[in-house]
MARFIDO-730333 format. One record per residue (C-alpha): residue in three letters; z, x, y. Coordinates in Angstrom, 3 decimals. Example, Ala and Ser with C-alpha at 12.3 -4.5 7.8 and 13.67 -1.06 7.14 Angstrom:
BEGIN
R:ala:7.800:12.300:-4.500
R:ser:7.140:13.670:-1.060
***
This chain:
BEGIN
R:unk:-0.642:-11.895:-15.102
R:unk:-0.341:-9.486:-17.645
R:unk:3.002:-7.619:-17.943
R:unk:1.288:-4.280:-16.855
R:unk:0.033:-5.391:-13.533
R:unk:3.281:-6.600:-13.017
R:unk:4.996:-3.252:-13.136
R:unk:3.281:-0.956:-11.171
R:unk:0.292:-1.995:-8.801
R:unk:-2.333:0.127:-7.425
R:unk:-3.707:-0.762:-3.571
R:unk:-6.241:0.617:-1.533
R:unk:-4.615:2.818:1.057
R:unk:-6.541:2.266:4.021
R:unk:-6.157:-1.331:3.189
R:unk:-2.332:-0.996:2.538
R:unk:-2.562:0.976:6.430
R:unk:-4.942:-1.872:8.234
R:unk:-3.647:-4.134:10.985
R:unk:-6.090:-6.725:9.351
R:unk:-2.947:-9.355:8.092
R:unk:-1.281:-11.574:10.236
R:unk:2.927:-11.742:9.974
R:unk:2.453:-15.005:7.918
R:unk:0.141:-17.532:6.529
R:unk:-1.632:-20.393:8.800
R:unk:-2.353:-18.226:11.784
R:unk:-4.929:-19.934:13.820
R:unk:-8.327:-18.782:13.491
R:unk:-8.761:-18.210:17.823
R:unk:-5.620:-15.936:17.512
R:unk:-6.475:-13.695:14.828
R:unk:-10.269:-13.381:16.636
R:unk:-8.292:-12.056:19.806
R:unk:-6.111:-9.242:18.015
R:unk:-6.583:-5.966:20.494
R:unk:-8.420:-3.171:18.204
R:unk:-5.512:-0.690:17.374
R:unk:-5.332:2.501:15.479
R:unk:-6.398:3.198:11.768
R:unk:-6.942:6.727:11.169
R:unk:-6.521:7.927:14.374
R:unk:-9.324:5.687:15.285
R:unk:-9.791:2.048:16.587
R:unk:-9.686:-0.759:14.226
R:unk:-12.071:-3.589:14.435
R:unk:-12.452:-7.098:13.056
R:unk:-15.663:-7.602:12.934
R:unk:-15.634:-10.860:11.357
R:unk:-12.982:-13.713:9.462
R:unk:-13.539:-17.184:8.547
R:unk:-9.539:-17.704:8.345
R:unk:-7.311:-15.105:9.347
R:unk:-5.829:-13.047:6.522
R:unk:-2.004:-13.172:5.259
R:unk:0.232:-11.369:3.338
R:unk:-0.277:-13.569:0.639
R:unk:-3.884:-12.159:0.719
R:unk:-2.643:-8.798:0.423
R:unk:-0.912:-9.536:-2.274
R:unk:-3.844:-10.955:-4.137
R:unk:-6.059:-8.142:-2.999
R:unk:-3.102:-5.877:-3.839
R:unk:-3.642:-7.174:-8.037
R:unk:-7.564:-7.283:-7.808
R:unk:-7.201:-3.032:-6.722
R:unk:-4.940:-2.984:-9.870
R:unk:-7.337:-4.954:-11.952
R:unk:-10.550:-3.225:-10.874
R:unk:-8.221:0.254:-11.507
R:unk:-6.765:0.035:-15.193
R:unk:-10.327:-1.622:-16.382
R:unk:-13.608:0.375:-14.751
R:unk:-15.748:-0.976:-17.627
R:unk:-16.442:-4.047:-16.371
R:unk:-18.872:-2.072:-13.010
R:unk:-16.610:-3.056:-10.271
R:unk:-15.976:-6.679:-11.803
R:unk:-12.198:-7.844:-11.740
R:unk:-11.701:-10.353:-15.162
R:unk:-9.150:-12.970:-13.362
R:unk:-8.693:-16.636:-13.564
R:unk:-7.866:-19.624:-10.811
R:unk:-4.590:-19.176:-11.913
R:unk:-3.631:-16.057:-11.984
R:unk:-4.672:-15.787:-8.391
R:unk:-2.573:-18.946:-7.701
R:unk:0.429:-16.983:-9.367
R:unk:-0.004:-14.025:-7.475
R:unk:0.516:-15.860:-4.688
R:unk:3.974:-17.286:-5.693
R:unk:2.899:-20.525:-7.484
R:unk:4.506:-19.965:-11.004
R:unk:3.191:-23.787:-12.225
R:unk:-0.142:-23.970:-10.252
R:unk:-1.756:-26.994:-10.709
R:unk:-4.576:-28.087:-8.320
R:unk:-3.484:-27.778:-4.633
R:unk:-2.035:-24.741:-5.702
R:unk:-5.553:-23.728:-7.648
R:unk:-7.480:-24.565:-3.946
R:unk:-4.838:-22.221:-2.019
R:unk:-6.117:-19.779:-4.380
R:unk:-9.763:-20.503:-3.555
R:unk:-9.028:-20.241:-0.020
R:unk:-7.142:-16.886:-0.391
R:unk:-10.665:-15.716:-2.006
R:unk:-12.537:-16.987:0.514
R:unk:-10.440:-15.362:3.301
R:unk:-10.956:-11.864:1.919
R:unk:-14.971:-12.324:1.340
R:unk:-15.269:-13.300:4.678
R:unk:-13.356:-10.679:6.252
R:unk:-15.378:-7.644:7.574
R:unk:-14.249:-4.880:9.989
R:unk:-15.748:-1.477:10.886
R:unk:-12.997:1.718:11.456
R:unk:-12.895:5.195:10.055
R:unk:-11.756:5.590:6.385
R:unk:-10.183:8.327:4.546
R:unk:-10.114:9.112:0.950
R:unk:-8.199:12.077:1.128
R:unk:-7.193:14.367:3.649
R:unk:-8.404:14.126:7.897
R:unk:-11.935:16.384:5.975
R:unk:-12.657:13.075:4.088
R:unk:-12.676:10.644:7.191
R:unk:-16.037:8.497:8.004
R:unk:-17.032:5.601:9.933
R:unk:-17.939:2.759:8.064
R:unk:-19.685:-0.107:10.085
R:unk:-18.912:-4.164:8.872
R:unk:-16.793:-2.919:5.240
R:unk:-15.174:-5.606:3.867
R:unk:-12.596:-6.653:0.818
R:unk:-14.369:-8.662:-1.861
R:unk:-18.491:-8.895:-1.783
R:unk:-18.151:-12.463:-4.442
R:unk:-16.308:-14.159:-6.606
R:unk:-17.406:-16.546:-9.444
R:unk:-14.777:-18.749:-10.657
R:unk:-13.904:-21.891:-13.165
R:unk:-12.040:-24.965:-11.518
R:unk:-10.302:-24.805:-14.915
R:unk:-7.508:-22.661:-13.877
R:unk:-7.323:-21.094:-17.510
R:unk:-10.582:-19.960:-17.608
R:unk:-11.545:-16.663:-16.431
R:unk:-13.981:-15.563:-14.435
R:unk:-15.221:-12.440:-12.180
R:unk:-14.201:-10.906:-8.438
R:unk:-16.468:-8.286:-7.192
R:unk:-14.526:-5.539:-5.121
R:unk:-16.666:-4.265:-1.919
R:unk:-17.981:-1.007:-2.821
R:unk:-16.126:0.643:0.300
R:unk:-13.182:-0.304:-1.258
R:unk:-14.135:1.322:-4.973
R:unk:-15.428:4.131:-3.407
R:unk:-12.009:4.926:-1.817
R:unk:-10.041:3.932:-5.219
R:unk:-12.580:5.922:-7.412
R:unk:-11.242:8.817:-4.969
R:unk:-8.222:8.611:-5.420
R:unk:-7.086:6.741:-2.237
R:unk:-4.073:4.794:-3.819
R:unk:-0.817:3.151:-3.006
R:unk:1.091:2.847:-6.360
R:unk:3.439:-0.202:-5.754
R:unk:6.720:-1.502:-7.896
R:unk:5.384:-5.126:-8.677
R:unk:8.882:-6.539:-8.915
R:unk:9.832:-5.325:-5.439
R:unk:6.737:-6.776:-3.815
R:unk:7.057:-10.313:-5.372
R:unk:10.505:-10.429:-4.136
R:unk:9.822:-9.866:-1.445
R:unk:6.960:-11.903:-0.969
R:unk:9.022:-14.677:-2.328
R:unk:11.534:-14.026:0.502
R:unk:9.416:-13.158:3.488
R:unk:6.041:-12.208:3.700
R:unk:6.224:-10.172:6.980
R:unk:8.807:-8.328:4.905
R:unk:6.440:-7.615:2.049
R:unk:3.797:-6.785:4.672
R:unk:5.358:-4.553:6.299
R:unk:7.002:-2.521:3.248
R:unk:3.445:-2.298:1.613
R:unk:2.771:-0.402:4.689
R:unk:5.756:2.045:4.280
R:unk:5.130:2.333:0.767
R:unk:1.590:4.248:2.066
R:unk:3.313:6.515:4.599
R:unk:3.043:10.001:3.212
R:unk:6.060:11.213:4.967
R:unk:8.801:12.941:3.197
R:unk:12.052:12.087:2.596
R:unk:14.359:13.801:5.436
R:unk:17.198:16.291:4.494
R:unk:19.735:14.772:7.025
R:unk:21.097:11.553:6.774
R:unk:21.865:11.184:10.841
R:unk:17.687:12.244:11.183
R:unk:15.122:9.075:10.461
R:unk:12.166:10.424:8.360
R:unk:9.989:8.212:10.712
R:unk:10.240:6.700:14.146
R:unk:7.514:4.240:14.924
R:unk:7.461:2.319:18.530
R:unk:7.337:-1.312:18.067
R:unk:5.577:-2.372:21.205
R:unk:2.426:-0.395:22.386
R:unk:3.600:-0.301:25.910
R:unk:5.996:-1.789:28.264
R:unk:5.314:-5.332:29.625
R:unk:3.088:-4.954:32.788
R:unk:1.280:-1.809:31.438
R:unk:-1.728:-0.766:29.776
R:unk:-1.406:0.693:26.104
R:unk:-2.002:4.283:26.341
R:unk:-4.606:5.908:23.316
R:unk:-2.760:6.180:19.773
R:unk:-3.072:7.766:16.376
R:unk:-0.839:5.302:15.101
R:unk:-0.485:1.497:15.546
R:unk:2.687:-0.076:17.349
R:unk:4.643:-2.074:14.652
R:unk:4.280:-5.315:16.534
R:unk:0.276:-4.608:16.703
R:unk:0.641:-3.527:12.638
R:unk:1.785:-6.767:11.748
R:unk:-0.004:-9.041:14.465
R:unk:3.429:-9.888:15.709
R:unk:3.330:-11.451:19.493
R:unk:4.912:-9.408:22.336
R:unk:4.908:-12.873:24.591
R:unk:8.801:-13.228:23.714
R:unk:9.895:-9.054:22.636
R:unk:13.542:-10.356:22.020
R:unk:11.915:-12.744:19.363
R:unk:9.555:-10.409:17.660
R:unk:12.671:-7.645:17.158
R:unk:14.662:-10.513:15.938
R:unk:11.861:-11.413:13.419
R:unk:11.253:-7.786:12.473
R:unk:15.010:-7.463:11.830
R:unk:14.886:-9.865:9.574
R:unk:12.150:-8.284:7.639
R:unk:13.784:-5.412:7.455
R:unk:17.059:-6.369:6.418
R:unk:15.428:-8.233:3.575
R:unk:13.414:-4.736:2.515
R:unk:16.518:-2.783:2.500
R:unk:18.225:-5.493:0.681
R:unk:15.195:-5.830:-2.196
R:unk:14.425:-1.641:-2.315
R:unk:17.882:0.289:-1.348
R:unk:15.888:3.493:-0.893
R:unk:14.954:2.499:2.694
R:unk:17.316:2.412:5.675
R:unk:15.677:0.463:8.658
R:unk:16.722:-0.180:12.104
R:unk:15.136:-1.427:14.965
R:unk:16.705:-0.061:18.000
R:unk:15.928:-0.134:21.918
R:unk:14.185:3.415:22.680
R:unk:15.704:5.932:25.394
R:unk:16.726:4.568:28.827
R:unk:13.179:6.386:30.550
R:unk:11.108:3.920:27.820
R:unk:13.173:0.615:29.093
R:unk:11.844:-2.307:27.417
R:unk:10.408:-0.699:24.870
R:unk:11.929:-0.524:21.293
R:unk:11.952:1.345:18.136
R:unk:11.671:1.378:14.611
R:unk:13.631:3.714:12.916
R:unk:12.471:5.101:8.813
R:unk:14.770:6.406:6.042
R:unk:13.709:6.212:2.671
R:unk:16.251:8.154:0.017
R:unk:15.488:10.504:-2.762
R:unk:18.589:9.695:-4.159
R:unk:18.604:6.026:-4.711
R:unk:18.814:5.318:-8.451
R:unk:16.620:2.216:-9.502
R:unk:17.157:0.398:-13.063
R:unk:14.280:0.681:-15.004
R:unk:12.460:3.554:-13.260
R:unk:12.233:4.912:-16.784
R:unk:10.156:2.898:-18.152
R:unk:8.005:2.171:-14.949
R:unk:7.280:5.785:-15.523
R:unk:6.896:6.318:-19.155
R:unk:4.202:3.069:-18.642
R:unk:2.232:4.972:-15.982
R:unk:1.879:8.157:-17.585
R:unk:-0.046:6.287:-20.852
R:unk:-1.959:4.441:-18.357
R:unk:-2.861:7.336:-16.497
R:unk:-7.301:7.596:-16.237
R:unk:-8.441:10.412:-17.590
R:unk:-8.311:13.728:-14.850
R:unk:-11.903:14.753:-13.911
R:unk:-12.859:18.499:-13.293
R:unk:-10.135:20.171:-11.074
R:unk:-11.574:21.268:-7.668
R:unk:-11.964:25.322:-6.910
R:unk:-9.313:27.398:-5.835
R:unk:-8.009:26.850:-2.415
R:unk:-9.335:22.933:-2.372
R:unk:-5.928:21.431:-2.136
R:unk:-3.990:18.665:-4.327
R:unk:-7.047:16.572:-5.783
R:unk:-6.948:12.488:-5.527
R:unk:-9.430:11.783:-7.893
R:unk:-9.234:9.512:-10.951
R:unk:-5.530:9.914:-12.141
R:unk:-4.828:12.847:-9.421
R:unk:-2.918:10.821:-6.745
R:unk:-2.391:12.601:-3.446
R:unk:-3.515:12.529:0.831
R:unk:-5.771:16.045:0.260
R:unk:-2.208:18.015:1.344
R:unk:-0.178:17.460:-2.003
R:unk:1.652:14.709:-1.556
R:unk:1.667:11.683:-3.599
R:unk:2.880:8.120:-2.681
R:unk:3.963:5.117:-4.136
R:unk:6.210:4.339:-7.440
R:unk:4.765:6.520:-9.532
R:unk:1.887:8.874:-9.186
R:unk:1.247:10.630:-12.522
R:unk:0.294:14.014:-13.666
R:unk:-0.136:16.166:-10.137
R:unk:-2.473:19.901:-10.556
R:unk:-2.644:22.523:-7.484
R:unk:-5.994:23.542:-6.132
R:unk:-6.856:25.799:-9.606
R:unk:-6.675:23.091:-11.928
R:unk:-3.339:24.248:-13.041
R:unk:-0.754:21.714:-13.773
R:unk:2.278:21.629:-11.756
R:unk:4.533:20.074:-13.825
R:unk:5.768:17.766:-10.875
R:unk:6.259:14.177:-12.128
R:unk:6.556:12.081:-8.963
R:unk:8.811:8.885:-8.679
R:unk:8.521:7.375:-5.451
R:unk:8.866:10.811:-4.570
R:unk:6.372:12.438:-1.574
R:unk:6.645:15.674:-2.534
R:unk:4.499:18.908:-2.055
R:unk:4.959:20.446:-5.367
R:unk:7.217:22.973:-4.233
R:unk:9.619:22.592:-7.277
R:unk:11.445:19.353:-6.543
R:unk:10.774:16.751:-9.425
R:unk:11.130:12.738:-8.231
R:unk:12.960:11.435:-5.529
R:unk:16.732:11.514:-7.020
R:unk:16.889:8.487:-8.982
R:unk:16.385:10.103:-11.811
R:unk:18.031:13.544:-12.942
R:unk:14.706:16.252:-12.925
R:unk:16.782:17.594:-15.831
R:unk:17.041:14.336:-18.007
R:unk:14.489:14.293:-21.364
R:unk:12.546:12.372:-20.110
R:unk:11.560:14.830:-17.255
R:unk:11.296:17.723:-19.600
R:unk:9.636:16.261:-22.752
R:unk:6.704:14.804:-19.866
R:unk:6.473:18.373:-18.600
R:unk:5.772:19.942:-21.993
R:unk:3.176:17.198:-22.825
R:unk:1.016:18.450:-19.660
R:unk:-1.425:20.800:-20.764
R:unk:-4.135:22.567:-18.569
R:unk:-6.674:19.906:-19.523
R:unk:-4.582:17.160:-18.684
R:unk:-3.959:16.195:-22.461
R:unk:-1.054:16.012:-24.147
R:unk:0.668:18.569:-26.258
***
């Protein structure tokens, strides 16, 4: 893997969003076919069809294809990758041949997967329904682990990155995690594409998302948003298990990425039974190397395409990260314009911020060089100065 993917990776949103992964890998095939649709968009989520249910392992892999297919567009939607780099994504540092066929497998598993839900690019104006979209249309690949050979993204999911519709991920942070536990790295991929923004009090959780869709006995009621337990495929057979499980994630994300503060508490008294998970995520965090990270990104950065007319919101297209309503997600999201083309001089760390004067999310100083040399380099065409 080259050092650059390793950095910063860039995932499909609605992907990162999708309760299409199981909490783990080996998840029989006759459970993942009886997952309840749940919410994606405000609208039902449906597997249409898997050969092998999908891990976060397979995340992961699809996670570094997104990234591939991103920094490289000349090859028409064909991601350059080799037996065993896919092996290594998956945590196998000296693959050798079973851990070259787990890799095959992991391939096959996203091919085969197909589900039909409502995807966004951009804001709630960009949603559509897309019928039987999948992950990966082919792959053609050498048994020789060395050699290289080609992944085909589905075009659903280059039409949504060509948009703009990108989770910008620290690559460190997600192997650690994945390393450590994969419902962990699963579910923080999933936090990572949360647009919310960071909360002003401390004793206030930026997010509060229920765990279980409904107490035992009763019917789900209609959601915009997915129960945690239903996110992750987690069983609600034995709840005192599951929140001990998700506990554990969590612990382990606020342990690997000390912006977030997690908690899974029982809800209020009227909601017995029922339990919640409680969101924090700091602007003001430092994180070694952030620096760098961003310095990276910004010469990485695709060239900005025509700004949008006046009044068209914060654009997510090629190199202009953002949900249609100015914020930006992930690690690090670039050069950021307003709805005139204009730059806004906002250079985003982990930060989701709405452009209205606040640079990064406190881990580094907005008045440090490095903050002020990028802003002077940003020019109304996107160029440098």
């Amino acid at each position: 893997m080259a050092a650059r993917d390793a950095t910063v990776l860039h995932l499909e949103r609605n992907v990162a969003r999708a309760p299409a992964f199981g909490p783990r890998a080996g998840i029989p095939l006759e459970s993942a076919l009886a997952w309840p649709p749940v919410p994606l968009n405000r609208h039902p989520f449906l597997i249409s069809h898997l050969e092998s249910a999908l891990s976060p392992g397979d995340l992961v892999v699809f996670a570094n294809l997104c990234d591939r297919y991103w920094r490289d567009r000349a090859g028409g939607g064909r991601v350059v990758v080799s037996l065993n780099e896919v092996a290594r994504w998956l945590g196998q540092e000296r693959p050798g041949g079973s851990q070259r066929r787990q890799a095959v497998s992991s391939l096959a598993r996203l091919r085969a997967a197909t589900f039909t839900s409502v995807l966004r690019a951009k804001g709630r104006d960009t949603e559509r329904f897309v019928r039987g979209w999948g992950l990966v249309d082919e792959w053609l690949l050498s048994e020789h682990g060395t050699q290289r050979g080609t992944v085909r993204l589905s075009a659903a999911v280059m039409e949504m990155l060509d948009a703009g519709s990108v989770v910008l991920l620290d690559g460190p942070t997600l192997k650690r995690l994945r390393d450590r536990d994969p419902l962990a790295a699963r579910l923080w991929m999933f936090l990572e594409a949360d647009t919310f923004e960071d909360g002003a009090r401390d004793d206030v959780p930026d997010r509060t998302i229920t765990v279980f869709a409904a107490r035992r006995g009763e019917d789900a009621r209609e959601r915009d948003r997915a129960a945690i337990a239903d996110l992750c495929r987690l069983s609600d057979q034995d709840r005192s298990k599951t929140v001990a499980i998700l506990r554990r994630a969590c612990r382990a994300i606020e342990e690997e990425d000390t912006r977030y503060s997690l908690g899974v508490d029982p809800a209020a008294r009227r909601r017995a039974g029922m339990w919640n998970l409680l969101v924090r995520r700091s602007r003001h965090v430092p994180r070694p190397g952030i620096a760098p990270l961003l310095a990276e990104e910004l010469s990485a950065t695709p060239a900005v395409s025509p700004a949008p007319a006046r009044g068209a919101g914060w654009g997510s297209q090629a190199g202009r990260l953002g949900d249609g309503k100015g914020a930006s997600w992930g690690s690090v999201s670039g050069i950021l314009r307003d709805g005139a083309g204009q730059p806004a001089h906002r250079i985003s760390s982990n930060s989701h911020a709405r452009g209205r004067g606040r640079l990064g999310d406190g881990r580094l100083d907005p008045q440090t060089s490095l903050f002020r040399r990028a802003s002077r380099r940003v020019t109304a065409d996107g160029a440098g100065a």
